[in-house]
Each structure stands twice: as C-alpha cells, then as structure tokens.
C-alpha positions as CSV (number, residue, x, y, z in Angstrom):
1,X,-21.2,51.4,-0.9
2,X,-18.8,53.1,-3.4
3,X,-15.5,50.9,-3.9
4,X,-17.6,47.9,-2.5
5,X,-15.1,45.0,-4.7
6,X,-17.5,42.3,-5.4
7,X,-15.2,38.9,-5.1
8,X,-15.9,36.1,-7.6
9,X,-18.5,33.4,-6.4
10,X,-20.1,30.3,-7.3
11,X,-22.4,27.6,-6.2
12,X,-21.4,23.9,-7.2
13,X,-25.2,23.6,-8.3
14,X,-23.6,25.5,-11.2
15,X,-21.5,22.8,-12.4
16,X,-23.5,20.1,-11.8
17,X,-23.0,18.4,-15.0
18,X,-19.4,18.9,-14.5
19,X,-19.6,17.0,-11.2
20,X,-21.6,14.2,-13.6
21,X,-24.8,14.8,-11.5
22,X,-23.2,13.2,-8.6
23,X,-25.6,13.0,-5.5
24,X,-24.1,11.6,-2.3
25,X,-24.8,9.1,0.3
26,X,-27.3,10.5,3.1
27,X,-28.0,13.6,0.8
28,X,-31.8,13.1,1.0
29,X,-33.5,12.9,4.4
30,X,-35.0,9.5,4.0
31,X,-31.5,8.0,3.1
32,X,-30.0,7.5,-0.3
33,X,-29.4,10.0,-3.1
34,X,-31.0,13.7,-3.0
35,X,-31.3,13.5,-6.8
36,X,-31.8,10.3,-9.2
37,X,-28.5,8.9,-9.7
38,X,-26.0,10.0,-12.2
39,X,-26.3,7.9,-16.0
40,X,-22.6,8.6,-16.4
41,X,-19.4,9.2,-14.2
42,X,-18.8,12.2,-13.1
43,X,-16.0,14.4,-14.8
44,X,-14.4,15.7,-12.1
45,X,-15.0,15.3,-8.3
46,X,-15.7,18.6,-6.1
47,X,-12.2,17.8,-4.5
48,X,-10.4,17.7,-8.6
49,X,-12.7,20.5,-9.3
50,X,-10.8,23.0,-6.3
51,X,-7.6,24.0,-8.4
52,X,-9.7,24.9,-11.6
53,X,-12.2,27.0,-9.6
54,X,-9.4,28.9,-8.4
55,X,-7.2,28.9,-11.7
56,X,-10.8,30.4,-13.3
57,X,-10.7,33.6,-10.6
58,X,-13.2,32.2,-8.2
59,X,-12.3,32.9,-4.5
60,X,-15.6,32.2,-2.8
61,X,-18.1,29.0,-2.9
62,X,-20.9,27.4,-1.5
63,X,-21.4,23.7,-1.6
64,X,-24.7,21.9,-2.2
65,X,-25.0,19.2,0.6
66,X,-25.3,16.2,-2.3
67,X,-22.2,17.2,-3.7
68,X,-20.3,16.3,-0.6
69,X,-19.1,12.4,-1.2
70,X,-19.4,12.1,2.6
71,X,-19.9,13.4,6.0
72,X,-16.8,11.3,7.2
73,X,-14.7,13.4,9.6
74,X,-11.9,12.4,7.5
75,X,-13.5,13.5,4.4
76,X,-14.4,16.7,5.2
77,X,-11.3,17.8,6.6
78,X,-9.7,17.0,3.4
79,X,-12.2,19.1,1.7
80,X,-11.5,21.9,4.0
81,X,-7.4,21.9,3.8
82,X,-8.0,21.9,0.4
83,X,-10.5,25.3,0.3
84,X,-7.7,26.7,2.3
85,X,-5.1,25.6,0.1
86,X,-6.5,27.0,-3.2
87,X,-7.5,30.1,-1.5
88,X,-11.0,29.7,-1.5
89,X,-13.7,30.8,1.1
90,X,-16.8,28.8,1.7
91,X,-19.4,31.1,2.7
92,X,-22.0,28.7,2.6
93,X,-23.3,24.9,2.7
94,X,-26.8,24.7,0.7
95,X,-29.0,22.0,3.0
96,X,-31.3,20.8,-0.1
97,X,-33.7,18.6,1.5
98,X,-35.5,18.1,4.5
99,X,-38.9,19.9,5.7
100,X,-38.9,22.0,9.0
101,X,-43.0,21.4,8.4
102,X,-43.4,18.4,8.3
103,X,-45.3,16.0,10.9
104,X,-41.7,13.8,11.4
105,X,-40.1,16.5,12.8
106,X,-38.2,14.4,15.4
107,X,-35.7,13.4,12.7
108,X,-35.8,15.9,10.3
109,X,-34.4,18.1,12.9
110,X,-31.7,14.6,13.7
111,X,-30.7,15.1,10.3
112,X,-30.5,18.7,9.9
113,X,-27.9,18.8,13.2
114,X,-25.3,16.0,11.1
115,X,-25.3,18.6,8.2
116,X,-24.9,21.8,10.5
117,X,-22.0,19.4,12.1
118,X,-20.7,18.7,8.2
119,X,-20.8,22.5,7.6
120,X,-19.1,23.7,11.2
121,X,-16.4,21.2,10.2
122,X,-15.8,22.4,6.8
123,X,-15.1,25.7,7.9
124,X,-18.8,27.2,6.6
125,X,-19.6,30.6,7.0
126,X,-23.4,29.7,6.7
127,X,-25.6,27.1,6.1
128,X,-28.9,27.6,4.2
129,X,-31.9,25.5,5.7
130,X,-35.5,25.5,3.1
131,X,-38.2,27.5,5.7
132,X,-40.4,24.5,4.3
133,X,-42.7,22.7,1.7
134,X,-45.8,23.4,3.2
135,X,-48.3,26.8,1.6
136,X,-47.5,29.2,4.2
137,X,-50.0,30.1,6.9
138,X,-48.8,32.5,10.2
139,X,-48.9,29.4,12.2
140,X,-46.0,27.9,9.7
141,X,-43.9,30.5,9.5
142,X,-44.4,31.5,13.1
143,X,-43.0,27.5,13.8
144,X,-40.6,27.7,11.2
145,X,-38.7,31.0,12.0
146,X,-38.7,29.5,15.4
147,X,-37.4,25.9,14.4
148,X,-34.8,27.8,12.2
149,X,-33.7,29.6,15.5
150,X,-33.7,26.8,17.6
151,X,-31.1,24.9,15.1
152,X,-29.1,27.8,15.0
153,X,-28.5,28.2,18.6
154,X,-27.8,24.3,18.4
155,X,-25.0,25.2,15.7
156,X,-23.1,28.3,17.1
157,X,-20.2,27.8,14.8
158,X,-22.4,28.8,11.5
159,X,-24.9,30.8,10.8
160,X,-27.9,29.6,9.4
161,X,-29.8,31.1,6.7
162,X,-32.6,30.5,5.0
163,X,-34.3,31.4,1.0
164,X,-36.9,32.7,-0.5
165,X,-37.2,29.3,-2.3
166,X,-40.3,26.4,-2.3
167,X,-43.6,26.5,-0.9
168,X,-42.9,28.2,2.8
169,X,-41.9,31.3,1.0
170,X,-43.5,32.6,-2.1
171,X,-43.4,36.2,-1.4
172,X,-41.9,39.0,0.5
173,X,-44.3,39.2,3.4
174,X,-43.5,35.1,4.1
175,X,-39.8,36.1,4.3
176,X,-40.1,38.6,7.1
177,X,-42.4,36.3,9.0
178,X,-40.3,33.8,9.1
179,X,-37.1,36.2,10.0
180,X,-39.3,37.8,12.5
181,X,-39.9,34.7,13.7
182,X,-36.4,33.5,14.5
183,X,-36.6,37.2,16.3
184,X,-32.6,38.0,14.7
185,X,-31.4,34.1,15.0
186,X,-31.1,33.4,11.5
187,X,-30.3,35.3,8.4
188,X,-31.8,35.6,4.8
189,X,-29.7,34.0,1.1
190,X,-31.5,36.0,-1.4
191,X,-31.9,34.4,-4.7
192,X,-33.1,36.9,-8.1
193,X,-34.0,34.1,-9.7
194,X,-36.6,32.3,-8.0
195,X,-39.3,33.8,-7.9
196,X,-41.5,34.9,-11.2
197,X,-44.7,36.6,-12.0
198,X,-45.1,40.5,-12.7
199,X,-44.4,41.7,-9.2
200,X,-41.3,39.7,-8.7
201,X,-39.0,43.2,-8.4
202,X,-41.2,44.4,-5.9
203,X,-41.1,41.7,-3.7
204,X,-37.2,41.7,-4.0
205,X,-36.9,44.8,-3.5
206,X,-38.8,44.0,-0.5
207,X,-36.6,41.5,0.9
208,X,-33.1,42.8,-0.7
209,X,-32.1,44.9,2.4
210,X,-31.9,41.7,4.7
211,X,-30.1,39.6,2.5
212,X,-26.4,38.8,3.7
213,X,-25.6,36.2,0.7
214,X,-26.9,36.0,-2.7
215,X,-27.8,33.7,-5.4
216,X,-27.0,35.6,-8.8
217,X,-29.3,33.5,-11.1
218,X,-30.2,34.5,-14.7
219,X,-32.4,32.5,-16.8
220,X,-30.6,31.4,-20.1
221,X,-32.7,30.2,-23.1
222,X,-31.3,28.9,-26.4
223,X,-30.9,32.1,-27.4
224,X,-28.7,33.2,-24.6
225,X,-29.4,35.0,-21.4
226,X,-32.5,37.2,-20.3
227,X,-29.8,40.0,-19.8
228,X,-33.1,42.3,-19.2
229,X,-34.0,40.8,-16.3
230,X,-31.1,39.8,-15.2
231,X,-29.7,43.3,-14.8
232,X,-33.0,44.7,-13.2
233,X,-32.9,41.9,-10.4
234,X,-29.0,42.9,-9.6
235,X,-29.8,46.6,-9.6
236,X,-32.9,46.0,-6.8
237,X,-30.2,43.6,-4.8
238,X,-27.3,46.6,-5.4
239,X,-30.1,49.4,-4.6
240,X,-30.7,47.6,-1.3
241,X,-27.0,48.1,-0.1
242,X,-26.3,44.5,-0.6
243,X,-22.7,44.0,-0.2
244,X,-22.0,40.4,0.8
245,X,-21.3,37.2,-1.6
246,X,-23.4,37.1,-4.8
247,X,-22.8,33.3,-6.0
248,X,-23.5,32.7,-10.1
249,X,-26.3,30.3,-10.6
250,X,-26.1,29.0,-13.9
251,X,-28.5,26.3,-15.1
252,X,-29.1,27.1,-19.0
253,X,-29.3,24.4,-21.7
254,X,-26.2,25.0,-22.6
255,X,-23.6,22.2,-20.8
256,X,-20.7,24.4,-21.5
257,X,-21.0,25.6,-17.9
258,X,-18.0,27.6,-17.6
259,X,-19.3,30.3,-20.6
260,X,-22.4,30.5,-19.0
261,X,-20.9,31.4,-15.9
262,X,-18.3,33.6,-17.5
263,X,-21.0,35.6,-19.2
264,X,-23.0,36.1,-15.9
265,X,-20.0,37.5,-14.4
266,X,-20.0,40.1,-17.3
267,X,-23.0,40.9,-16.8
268,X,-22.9,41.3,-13.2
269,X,-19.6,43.4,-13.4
270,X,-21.2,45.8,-15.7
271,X,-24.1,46.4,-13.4
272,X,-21.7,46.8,-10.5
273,X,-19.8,49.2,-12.6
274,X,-22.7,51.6,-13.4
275,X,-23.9,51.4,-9.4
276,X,-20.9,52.5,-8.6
277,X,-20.1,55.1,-10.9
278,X,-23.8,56.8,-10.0
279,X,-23.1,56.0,-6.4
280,X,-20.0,58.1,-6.6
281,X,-21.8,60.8,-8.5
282,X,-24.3,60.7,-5.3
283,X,-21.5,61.6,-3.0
284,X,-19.3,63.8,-4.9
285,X,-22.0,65.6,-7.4
C-alpha cells in the first residue's frame, strides 16, 4: 500500500533483561514461573518501563503473558490506564505456554480462558495461542485449528491468533491447516525469524498474505545483525501486502537492548522506504 505509515512496535520479549528476566505467578500452565527464576532484580517493572517506551517513539506493544506480575483485576487495570495514558496500543498478549495437543486438555483449555480474560481486560487487540508441541499430523492440526476456534468464540472481546512457532507448525502447509481449520475464527502473527533452513522465504512467502501482526526478528551475532536476511524476510512480509503491526524482536548477545532495537528499526525503515518508493513507481510509472 503506497503511504502505508508503519507505527513503531515492540514485544516486551525484547527487553527481557531489562525486565531482569522476571517471570510471573501462574505464567506456566502447571503453576509457578514460565521461565527459571530471575538471579537478579529486575531493572525496571513493565509498569516503570511504560513512560520510557513511549519517550523512545514506541506507540504499539505486545506483552508476553510472564511479564504480567498478575492476573489481579486490580492489576491489570492499572496496567491498562497506564497504556492509555502514555499513548500506547496493545495489539497483542503472547500466551507462551500451554499445549492445545496435549492429552490434559480439560485444563489447558481452564487456563487458556483466565489469560483470554487477562487480555480482554487489558484492552488487547489479540491474543496469540501456540497451535501446539506435538509433530503435526492432519488429525492435529484439524483439532487444533478447531480448539483455536472454539477459544475464540469463548473470548469475543479479542481475537486470537496463532504463529508459525514450535512443533505444530514447521512449515507453510501446517499454517493453513490449522487456519483452515478454525474455518476464519482465528487469525495468523507472522514471525521472520523463526523458521530456518534454505526454503525458509518460500514458506513465508507462503504464509505472509494471511498475517495480520508481525514479529520483526533479526538474528544478531557478535558481529552485529544478519542485515541480509533480515531485509529479504521484511521484503516477502511487505510483498505480501502486509500492513498491520510489525513488533521488533530483539534477542542478540548484546544486553544493550535498546541499540539492538534501534538498529532493527533502521533497518526496517529502509526496507519500507524502498517498497514504497517502487510501489509508487508501480502506480505512477
């Protein structure tokens, strides 16, 4: 889309070190802590962390479930009052565990509705759901497209996604099961940065015309970014008329997480730059 204005996103998974690794209560289906718990206090909470986000330029956010400290009506209003007041939208809550595969489904899907609840009442525009940690089979994805559904008619007030992320969904051809699936229910978060191999860009460019939210993940090494790459996997996702929120993903060995995200952005305005300017030259050549 020519003039398409790309706003400035993030994912908290970004700044996880800034957060000090926090992982809250109830964050991993089983109970306890999603990841292992933090060896040091966290820098800043997500609620300290709102006013810098929006002094840094970033207007839109999504919010990895352990990074919530609670589920606590009280809690998450807070969290959502203060969104509003720094002027930031959260397109998305990023369910990180659970398993619509599994045998225990009873309470996986008991869990999943309190998070769906947490994300309605934080004002969420989505909430991403794994399609599951099993190899996928079309019995699998049949039942999980149709799970996915069945949560997201449960949860009118925000739309559930899913990723082409973990075991359920290695390829392009396991996405659109699972979407087919959930026969329109549920929508697709693409991320450029999870899946690897030499037909990676095929299968993205496979999938990139259904995605509605984005995960804009470049893989950093010492030596800096895999701009290469990077700039390929944004041109498919551009290509592919994508024009909803593309959320940095940075997770380089680097802890100064703001440059890392700062030189994403560079990247990715560059790239949206040149799209542009040929996509204009489409319509007016």
């Amino acid at each position: 889309m020519v003039g398409h204005e790309m706003k400035r996103a993030v994912s908290t998974w970004s700044l996880h070190r800034t957060l000090g690794g926090f992982s809250g209560a109830d964050s991993a289906f089983a109970g306890g802590g999603f990841l292992s718990p933090p060896d040091k206090p966290p820098r800043q909470s997500l609620l300290d962390l709102l006013p810098e986000l929006a002094e840094r330029g970033y207007t839109t956010l999504q919010i990895c479930h352990f990074h919530l400290e609670s589920r606590e009506g009280g809690y998450l209003d807070r969290m959502r009052e203060a969104m509003f007041a720094e002027g930031i939208l959260l397109d998305m809550v990023l369910i990180d565990d659970g398993d619509v595969t599994a045998p225990n489904l009873g309470g996986q899907l008991s869990w999943y509705d309190g998070w769906l609840d947490a994300a309605e009442r934080l004002g969420a525009n989505r909430a991403r759901i794994c399609a599951g940690r099993c190899a996928p089979s079309p019995e699998l994805l049949r039942s999980s497209g149709q799970i996915l559904a069945s949560l997201a008619r449960r949860h009118p007030g925000v739309r559930v996604v899913t990723e082409n992320w973990l075991e359920m969904t290695p390829d392009a051809s396991s996405v659109r099961a699972v979407l087919e699936a959930a026969e329109g229910e549920i929508g697709l978060l693409i991320d450029l940065g999870n899946w690897t191999g030499p037909g990676k860009y095929e299968e993205l460019a496979a999938i990139a015309p259904l995605a509605e939210s984005c995960h804009a993940k470049c893989h950093f090494t010492a030596d800096g970014p895999d701009e290469r790459d990077f700039r390929r996997t944004l041109s498919i996702l551009l290509d592919g008329s994508f024009t909803g929120p593309m959320a940095l993903i940075y997770d380089g060995p680097d802890d100064d997480e703001w440059s890392g995200l700062d030189r994403e952005w560079e990247i990715v305005i560059s790239v949206l730059d040149v799209h542009e300017k040929r996509q204009s030259a489409r319509v007016f050549g």
